[in-house]
C-alpha positions, 0 to 999 in steps of 0.5 A: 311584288316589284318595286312598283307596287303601290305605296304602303304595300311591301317590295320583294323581289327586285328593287332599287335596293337590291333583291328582297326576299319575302320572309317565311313569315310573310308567306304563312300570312298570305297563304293564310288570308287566300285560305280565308278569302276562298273558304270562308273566315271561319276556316280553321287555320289553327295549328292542329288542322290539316289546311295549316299543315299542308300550307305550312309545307308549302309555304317552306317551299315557296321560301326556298324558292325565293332564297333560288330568285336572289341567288339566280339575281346576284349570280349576275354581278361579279361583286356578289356572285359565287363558285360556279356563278362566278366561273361563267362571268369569268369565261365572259371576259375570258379569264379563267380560274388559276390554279394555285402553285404547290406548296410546302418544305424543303431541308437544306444541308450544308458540307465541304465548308469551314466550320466558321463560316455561314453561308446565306441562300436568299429568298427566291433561292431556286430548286429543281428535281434532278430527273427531267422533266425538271420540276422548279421550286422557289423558296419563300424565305431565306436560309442561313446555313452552315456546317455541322448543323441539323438540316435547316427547313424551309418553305418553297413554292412552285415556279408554275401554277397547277399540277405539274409543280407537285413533287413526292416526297423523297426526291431527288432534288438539287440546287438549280446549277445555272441560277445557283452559278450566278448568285451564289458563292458556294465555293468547295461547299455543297447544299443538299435538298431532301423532301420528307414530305410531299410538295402539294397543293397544285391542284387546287383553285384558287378561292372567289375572293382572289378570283373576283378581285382579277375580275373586278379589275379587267378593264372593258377596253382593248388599248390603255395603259390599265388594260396592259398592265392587268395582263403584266400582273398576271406573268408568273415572277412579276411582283408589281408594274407600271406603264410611263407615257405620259406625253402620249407617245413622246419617248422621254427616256431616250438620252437626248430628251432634255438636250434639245435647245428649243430657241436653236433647234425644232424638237423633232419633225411632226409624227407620221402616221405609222411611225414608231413611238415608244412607251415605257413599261416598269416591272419588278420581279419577286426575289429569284426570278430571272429577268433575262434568259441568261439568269436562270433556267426558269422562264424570264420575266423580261421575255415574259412581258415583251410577247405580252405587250407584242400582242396588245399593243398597237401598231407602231407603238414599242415598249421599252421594259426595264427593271424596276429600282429596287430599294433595301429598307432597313430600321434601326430603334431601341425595343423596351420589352417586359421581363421575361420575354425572349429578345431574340424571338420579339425581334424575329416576329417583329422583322417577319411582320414588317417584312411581310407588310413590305412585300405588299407595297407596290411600286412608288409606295413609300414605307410609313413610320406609323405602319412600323411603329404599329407593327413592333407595338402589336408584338406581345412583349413589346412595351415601347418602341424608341427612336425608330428611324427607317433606314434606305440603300438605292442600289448601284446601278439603275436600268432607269431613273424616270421619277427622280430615283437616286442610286449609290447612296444610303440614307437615314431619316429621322425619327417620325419621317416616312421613306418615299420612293420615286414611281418607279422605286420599290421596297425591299426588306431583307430579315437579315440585312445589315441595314437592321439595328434593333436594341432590346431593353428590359422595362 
């Protein structure tokens, strides 16, 4: 019945609140009332007759129909739809499924280096099989090696989505040689990479959840800056973007914006149509990735963005693309835990968590004390976190500064105050970074 049925009748089917399903119960009701109404009110409906059996059967299958109705209704609306129902709203927008990237250990042996020293490969370390077709991994966490130990076991990832970053076990594999050259210090040293078990996973899809928020945020029109900026955080390396033109095409990052003198000189001469103007797109980059082809092997995400943005901008309209600021976040606090527990291991949990919470922050996010001080909190063991101050070290040198983002300098807050960033900064936490200082006391 539809929702405009009658007052004081019920509304199955679709209605403004949605699609109602008429229970089991209901249908044995008003197959019971036709029965009467077409044999007589003294047909037997009891529960041994034959009339009730044959209504109760069919009265499951008209059930299962109806579950079929609101099933075929919300199959119709991303927010609701599932599996395959999904997949066909998806090839209407033109966005398909992704597979997943594969997945899983790698063990790192280090020789040839001094018994006293260590050596730290950062997150994003890149590793490849040794025969060609290489096959590229990118490890998720950073490893501190040094000689004389048991090999050290790490988790990697695939540099590209689906089957080919799958990898047997017992490869042959080695440290990229052009991305290792350029950000590590290895000298005489050796790192050797085995594989016991396979590297899997690449054949899966990923799962609705993922797949509707992709949908869910493709916008319906072919040039603003939200549409561009979906096709950006879809690249392969790019962890978090955004899109600067807020004078409507005025290029404000020249380095004569801001000179002119306005009572002396005209800004610039009326815009012709089809002349150039400029917009500025800001891209930060998961740990290892390469920005310039010149950085490593793997595919860089400068290049990756510009054929992007080459084909879904206008006419006469140029990116500038640049790096993002990346900012090391660092904290410093005293841990009151209860005896018994480990130190070491409250300390390795707690800078796991804020690590991974500050991975998920995006560009312009600052880091929030409350978010710090609930996290160590939640650890088991923890009693008290006293005198938490966040800590900031800009880096040297900046490609850009177009929000305020400041370089060369570090910073302590106080105990309570957030660490804000500029629109175009972004997190970073690094477990061993010499920005941490964590003391532990006993209750």
């Amino acid at each position: 019945m539809s929702d405009l049925a009658p007052k004081g009748f019920d509304q199955y089917g679709v209605t403004a609140e949605g699609f109602v399903v008429k229970g089991l119960d209901r249908i044995v009701a008003d197959q019971q009332a036709r029965a009467r109404a077409m044999f007589g009110s003294d047909v037997d409906l009891g529960s041994g007759s034959a009339l009730r059996k044959v209504l109760d059967a069919a009265a499951v299958h008209t059930h299962e129909l109806w579950r079929g109705l609101e099933n075929q209704y919300y199959a119709n609306f991303a927010t609701t739809a599932q599996g395959a129902a999904l997949d066909l709203l998806g090839t209407d927008l033109g966005i398909d499924r992704q597979f997943l990237r594969a997945s899983g250990q790698v063990e790192l042996t280090l020789a040839g280096a001094e018994l006293d020293r260590r050596f730290v490969l950062p997150q994003g370390t890149v590793v490849e099989t040794a025969a060609t077709p290489h096959t590229s991994l990118r490890t998720t966490a950073t490893a501190t090696l040094s000689a004389g130990r048991l090999p050290l076991a790490v988790g990697v990832q695939a540099v590209h989505r689906g089957q080919d970053g799958d990898v047997p076990a017992n490869q042959e594999l080695r440290l990229e040689p052009h991305w290792a050259r350029l950000h590590l210090n290895l000298g005489p040293a050796t790192v050797t990479v085995a594989n016991p078990a396979p590297i899997t996973g690449g054949e899966l899809l990923e799962g609705d959840d993922v797949y509707r928020a992709r949908l869910l945020g493709v916008p319906r029109t072919l040039w603003t800056k939200d549409a561009l900026l979906v096709r950006i955080l879809e690249l392969p390396g790019v962890r978090d973007a955004a899109i600067f033109d807020p004078l409507g095409g005025v290029d404000a990052s020249r380095s004569r914006f801001n000179t002119y003198l306005f009572g002396r000189h005209p800004f610039s001469a009326q815009r012709q149509t089809g002349s150039p103007y400029y917009f500025d797109v800001v891209v930060a980059v998961e740990a290892g990735w390469p920005w310039h082809p010149t950085d490593g092997d793997i595919p860089a995400v400068h290049d990756a963005v510009l054929d992007t943005v080459e084909q879904w901008r206008p006419v006469s309209v140029f990116p500038n693309i640049t790096s993002a600021n990346q900012v090391d976040v660092g904290i410093r606090a005293t841990l009151v835990v209860q005896p018994g527990h480990d130190p070491d291991a409250i300390k390795g949990e707690i800078l796991t968590a804020v690590h991974t919470g500050v991975e998920r922050l995006r560009l312009g996010r600052g880091v929030l004390h409350s978010d710090i001080v609930l996290t160590a909190r939640s650890t088991a063991g923890v009693v008290d976190v006293q005198n938490l101050r966040l800590r900031r070290c800009a880096p040297m040198f900046g490609d850009i500064s177009l929000s305020g983002a400041v370089f060369g300098n570090a910073q302590e807050f106080s105990v309570g105050e957030n660490l804000p960033l500029a629109p175009d900064e972004i997190a970073r936490f690094a477990i061993d970074s010499p920005l941490i200082d964590i003391q532990v006391s006993s209750q």
